[in-house]
C-alpha positions, 0 to 999 in steps of 0.5 A: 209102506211104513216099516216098524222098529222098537227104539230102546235106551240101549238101541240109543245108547250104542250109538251115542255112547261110542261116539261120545268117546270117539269125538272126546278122542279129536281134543286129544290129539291137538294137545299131542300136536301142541306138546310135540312142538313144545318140545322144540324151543322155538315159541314162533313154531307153536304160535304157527301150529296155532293159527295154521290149526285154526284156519284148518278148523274153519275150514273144515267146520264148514264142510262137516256137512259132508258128515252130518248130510251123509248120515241123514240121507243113509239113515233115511235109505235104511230106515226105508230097506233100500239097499241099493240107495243105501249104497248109492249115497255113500258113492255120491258123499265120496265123490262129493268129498273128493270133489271138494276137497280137490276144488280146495287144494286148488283154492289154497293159496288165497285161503291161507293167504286171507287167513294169515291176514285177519290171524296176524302174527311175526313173521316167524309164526306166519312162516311156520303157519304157511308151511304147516298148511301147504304140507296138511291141505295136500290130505283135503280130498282123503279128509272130505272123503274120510267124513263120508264114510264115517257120516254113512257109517253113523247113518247105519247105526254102526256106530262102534265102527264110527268109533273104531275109524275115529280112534284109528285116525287120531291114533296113527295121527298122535304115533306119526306125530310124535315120530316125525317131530321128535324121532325125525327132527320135521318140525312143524311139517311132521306134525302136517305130514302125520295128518296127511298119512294118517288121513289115507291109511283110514280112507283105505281102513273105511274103504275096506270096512265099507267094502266087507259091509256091502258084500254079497249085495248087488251094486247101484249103477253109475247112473243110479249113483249121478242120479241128477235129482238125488244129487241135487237134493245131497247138494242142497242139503249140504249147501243148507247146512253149511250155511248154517255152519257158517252163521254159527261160526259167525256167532262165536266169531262175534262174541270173540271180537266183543269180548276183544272190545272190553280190552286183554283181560275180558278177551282172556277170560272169556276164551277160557270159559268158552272152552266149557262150551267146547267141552259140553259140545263134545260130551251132547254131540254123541247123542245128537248122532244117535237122533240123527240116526234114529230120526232119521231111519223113522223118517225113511221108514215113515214109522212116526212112533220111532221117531216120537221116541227118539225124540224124546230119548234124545231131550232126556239123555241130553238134558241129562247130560247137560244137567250134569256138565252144569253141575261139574262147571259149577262144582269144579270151575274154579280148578278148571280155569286155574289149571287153564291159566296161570294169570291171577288176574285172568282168573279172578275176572274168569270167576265173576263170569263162570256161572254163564259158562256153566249154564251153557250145556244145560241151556245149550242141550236143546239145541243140539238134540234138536240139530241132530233130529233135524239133521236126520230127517234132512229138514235142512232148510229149518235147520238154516233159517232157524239159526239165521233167526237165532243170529238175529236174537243174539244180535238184538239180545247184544246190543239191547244188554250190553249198555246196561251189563258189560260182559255179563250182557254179552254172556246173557246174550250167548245163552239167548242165542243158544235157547233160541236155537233149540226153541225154534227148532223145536216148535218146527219140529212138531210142525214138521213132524205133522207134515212128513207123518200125515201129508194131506192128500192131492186135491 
């Protein structure tokens, strides 16, 4: 049975504004991190802080799964009124990211040590990275779990509380920081251990603001929770989407080592200007959680008209958006990378290049609107095989440019890759759309 529910700018609004916000907050607290350290007059501290937060990023990107998955399956549970599975499928995503998270920890020592090699650095740096990442990979298991809770939460539409359990986690984080670096003398583990306790007292404030949600309702039971078939589907979800993750990482990781190829300068340069990519992930990303939550509770709902709506809310809010970070790197560029770099040649090589980078959130905006609609409606298989497609074109797209342009060919080359993301993904939705809404019947 379908259930009817209205989609509304505001109802889309108040989820993607809060989460805009809460994911502006993450960048906030790496330049705390950084600035701690600063303030100790060893530069092998900074550079350990560094690659050690580098290969932690990594990581965890690859299970930001546990977040985006979690979200699509609650929202799909809500958008169907079925409270028990509501339920249901935060106990899994928290088992699962515990699980993970301890399968992790075990596996450390050849991560850090596979890391440090392909990273580099003195031995100074590789010291302070080491004892960085023994000290913060002790949290994995509350990390995983913490993506969990704010997936499930996102998923029913709460997304102040996303907010709230965000602000909470880098707040505590930056005051632990700072306590334990510069009140303490800690170094570079304080900054770890700050991440580490700042990660358990949000468990416990998720745990309890979960808790208060679900009062007064019954339970699942142990065996609706390890319900084989829905576990499998979590997993396979999960496991789709973190291919995914990874493809995308491998892009980035491509356009770096190109970029490194074309010597110190080009590499420089174009590190900075990847930066307004980064930013323009961070200001799209709350509104694809609000597709996801949207599209999502339609798909659960099998109410097409919601899902129609939040669609095409997400194209124009996003592409609004989008447009406007555009408008501000092309208006503003020049201070932007002066301010992220004092090297004049750097600069000037930056500028023959920033029109790219400013055309990244207008060009860019598809394909993440489209992620959070597919993300939401659990289409994650799509979700893989359109990036691996989209990897493809960015490659040809590379070597077909390059010879001919330089780096203005790799530039072009990314913009390729990220409209062939949102394109493909959109000529599946509407396929995908037409499948889930009106299945033909059994023969």
């Amino acid at each position: 049975m379908s259930q009817s529910f209205a989609v509304t700018n505001r109802l889309f609004l108040s989820i993607s504004i809060p989460m805009t916000l809460a994911y502006i907050s993450t960048p906030l607290l790496g330049l705390v991190d950084t600035a701690v350290i600063g303030q100790i007059d060893n530069a092998a501290l900074l550079g350990g802080l560094a690659v050690g937060s580098v290969i932690f990023d990594i990581v965890f990107v690859t299970f930001n799964f546990l977040r985006s998955g979690t979200t699509g399956l609650a929202a799909q549970a809500f958008g169907a009124g079925n409270s028990t599975e509501i339920k249901a499928v935060l106990f899994r995503a928290v088992l699962l990211g515990l699980a993970c998270g301890i399968v992790l920890f075990a596996i450390h020592p050849p991560i850090l040590s596979v890391g440090l090699n392909l990273l580099g650095g003195s031995e100074e740096v590789q010291a302070a990275a080491s004892a960085y990442f023994t000290v913060r990979i002790l949290a994995a298991p509350l990390s995983l779990a913490n993506y969990a809770i704010l997936g499930w939460f996102l998923g029913l539409g709460k997304a102040k509380t996303g907010l709230f359990i965000q602000t909470f986690l880098n707040g505590v984080n930056i005051v632990l920081s700072v306590w334990f670096v510069l009140g303490l003398d800690w170094g570079i583990t304080g900054v770890a251990a700050a991440t580490g306790i700042s990660e358990l007292l949000t468990l416990l404030l998720g745990a309890a603001l979960a808790y208060r949600h679900m009062t007064g309702d019954a339970y699942p039971t142990w065996r609706q929770v390890l319900d084989k078939d829905k576990l499998i589907a979590m997993m396979t979800l999960n496991r789709d989407i973190m291919i995914r993750s990874f493809t995308l990482l491998f892009a980035f990781a491509f356009f770096t080592a190109r970029s490194a190829d074309q010597g110190d300068t080009i590499l420089a340069a174009n590190a900075v200007l990847e930066k307004f990519l980064l930013i323009a992930g961070y200001f799209l990303d709350g509104n694809a959680v609000a597709a996801e939550q949207i599209a999502g509770r339609a798909v659960g709902a099998r109410y097409r008209p919601a899902f129609r709506r939040a669609v095409r809310l997400s194209l124009l809010w996003g592409f609004g958006l989008g447009g406007f970070g555009t408008l501000v790197f092309l208006g503003t560029g020049t201070y932007i990378v002066d301010f992220m770099t004092v090297n004049d040649q750097v600069r000037q090589v930056a500028r023959d290049y920033m029109l790219w980078a400013s055309l990244g959130p207008v060009v860019g905006t598809l394909a993440y609107q489209m992620d959070g609609v597919f993300i939401g409606a659990t289409w994650s298989k799509d979700m893989r095989n359109m990036m691996l497609i989209s990897l493809a074109v960015f490659l040809a797209s590379y070597y077909a440019l390059f010879p001919q342009l330089g780096n203005h060919g790799l530039w072009l080359a990314m913009l390729i890759f990220l409209s062939a993301r949102g394109l493909s993904l959109l000529y599946m939705c509407r396929l995908r759309e037409e499948q889930q809404f009106c299945p033909k019947p059994a023969e």
